[in-house]
mmCIF file of the N, C-alpha and C atoms, coordinates in Angstrom:
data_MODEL
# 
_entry.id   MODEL 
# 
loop_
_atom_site.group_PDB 
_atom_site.id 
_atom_site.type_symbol 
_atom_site.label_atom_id 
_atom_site.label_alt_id 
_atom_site.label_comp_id 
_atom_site.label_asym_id 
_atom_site.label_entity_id 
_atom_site.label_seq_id 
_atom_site.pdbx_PDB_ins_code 
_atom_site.Cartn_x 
_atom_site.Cartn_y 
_atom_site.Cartn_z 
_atom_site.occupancy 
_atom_site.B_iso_or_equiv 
_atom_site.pdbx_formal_charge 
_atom_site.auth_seq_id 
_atom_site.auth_comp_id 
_atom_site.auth_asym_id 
_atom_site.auth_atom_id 
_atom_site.pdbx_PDB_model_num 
ATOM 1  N N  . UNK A 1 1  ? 109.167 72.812 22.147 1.00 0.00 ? 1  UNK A N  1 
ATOM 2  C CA . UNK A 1 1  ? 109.705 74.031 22.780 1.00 0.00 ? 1  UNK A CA 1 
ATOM 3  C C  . UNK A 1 1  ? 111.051 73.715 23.424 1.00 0.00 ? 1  UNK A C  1 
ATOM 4  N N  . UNK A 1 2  ? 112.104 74.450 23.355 1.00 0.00 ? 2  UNK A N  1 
ATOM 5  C CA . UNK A 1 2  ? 113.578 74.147 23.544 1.00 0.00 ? 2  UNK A CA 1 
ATOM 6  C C  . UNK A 1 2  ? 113.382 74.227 24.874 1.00 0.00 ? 2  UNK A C  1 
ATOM 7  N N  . UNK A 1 3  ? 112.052 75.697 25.630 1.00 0.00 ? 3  UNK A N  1 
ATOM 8  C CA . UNK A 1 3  ? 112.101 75.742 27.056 1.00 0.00 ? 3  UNK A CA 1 
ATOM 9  C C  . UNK A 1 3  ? 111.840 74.926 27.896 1.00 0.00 ? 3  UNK A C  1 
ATOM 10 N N  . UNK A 1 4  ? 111.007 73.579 27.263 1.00 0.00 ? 4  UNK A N  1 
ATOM 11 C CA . UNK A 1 4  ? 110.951 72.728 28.368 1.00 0.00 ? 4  UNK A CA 1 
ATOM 12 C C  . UNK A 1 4  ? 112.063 72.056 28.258 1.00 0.00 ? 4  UNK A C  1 
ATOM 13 N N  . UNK A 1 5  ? 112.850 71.633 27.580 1.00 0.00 ? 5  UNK A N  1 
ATOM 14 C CA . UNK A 1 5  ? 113.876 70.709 27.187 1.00 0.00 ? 5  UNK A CA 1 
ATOM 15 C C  . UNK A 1 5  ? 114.893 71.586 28.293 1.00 0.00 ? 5  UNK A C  1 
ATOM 16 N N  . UNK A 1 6  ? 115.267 72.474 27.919 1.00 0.00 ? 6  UNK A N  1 
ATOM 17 C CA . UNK A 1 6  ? 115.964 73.043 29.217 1.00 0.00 ? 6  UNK A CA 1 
ATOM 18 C C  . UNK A 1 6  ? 115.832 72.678 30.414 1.00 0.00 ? 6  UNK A C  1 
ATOM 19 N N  . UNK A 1 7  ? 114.630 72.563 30.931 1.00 0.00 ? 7  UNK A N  1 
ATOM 20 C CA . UNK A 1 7  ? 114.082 72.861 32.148 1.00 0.00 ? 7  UNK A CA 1 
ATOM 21 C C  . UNK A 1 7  ? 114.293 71.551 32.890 1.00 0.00 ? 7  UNK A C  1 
ATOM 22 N N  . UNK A 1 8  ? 113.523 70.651 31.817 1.00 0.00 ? 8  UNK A N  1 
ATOM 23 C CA . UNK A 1 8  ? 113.929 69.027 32.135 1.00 0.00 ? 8  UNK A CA 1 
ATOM 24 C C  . UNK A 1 8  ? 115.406 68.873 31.850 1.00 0.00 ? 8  UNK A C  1 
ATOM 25 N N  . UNK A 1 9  ? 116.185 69.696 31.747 1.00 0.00 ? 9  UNK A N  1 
ATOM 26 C CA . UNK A 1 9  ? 117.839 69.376 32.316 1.00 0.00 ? 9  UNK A CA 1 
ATOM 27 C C  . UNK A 1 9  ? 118.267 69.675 33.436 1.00 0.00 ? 9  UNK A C  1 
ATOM 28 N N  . UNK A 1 10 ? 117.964 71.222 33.258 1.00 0.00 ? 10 UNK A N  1 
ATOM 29 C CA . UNK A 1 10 ? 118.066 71.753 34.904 1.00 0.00 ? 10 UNK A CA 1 
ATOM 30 C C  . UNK A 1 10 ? 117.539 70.931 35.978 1.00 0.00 ? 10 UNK A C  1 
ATOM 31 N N  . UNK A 1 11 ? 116.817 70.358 35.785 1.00 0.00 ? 11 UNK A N  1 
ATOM 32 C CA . UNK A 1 11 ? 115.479 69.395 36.834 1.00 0.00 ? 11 UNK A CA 1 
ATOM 33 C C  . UNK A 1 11 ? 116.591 68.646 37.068 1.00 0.00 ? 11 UNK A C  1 
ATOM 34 N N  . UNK A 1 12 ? 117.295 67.498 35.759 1.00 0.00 ? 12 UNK A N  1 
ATOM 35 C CA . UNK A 1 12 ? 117.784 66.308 36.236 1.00 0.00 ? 12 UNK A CA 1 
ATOM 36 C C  . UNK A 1 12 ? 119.057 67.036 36.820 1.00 0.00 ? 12 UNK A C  1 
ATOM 37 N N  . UNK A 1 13 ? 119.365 68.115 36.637 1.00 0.00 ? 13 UNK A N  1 
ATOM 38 C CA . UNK A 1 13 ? 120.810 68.409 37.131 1.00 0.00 ? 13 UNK A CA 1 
ATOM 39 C C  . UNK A 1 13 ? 121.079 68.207 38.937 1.00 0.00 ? 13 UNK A C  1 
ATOM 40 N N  . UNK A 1 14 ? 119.341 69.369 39.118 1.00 0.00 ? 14 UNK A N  1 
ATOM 41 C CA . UNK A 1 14 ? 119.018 69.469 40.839 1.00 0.00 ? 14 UNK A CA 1 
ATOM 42 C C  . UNK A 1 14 ? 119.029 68.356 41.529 1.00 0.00 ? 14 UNK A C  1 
ATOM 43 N N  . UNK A 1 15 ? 118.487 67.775 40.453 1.00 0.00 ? 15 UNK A N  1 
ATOM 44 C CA . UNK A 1 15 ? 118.115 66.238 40.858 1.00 0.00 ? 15 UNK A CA 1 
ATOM 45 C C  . UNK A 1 15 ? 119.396 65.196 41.363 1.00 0.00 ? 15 UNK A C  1 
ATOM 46 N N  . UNK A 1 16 ? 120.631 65.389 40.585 1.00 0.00 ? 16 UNK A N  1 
ATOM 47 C CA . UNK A 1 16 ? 121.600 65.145 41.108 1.00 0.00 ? 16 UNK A CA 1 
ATOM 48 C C  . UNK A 1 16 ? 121.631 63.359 41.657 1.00 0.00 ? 16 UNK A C  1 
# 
């Protein structure tokens, strides 16, 4: 699913 792959970007993004 592309949506988790997204999500686990956004994550590492917050993640910072």
């Amino acid at each position: 699913m592309v949506n988790y792959h997204y999500r686990a970007i956004q994550l590492s993004i917050a993640n910072g």
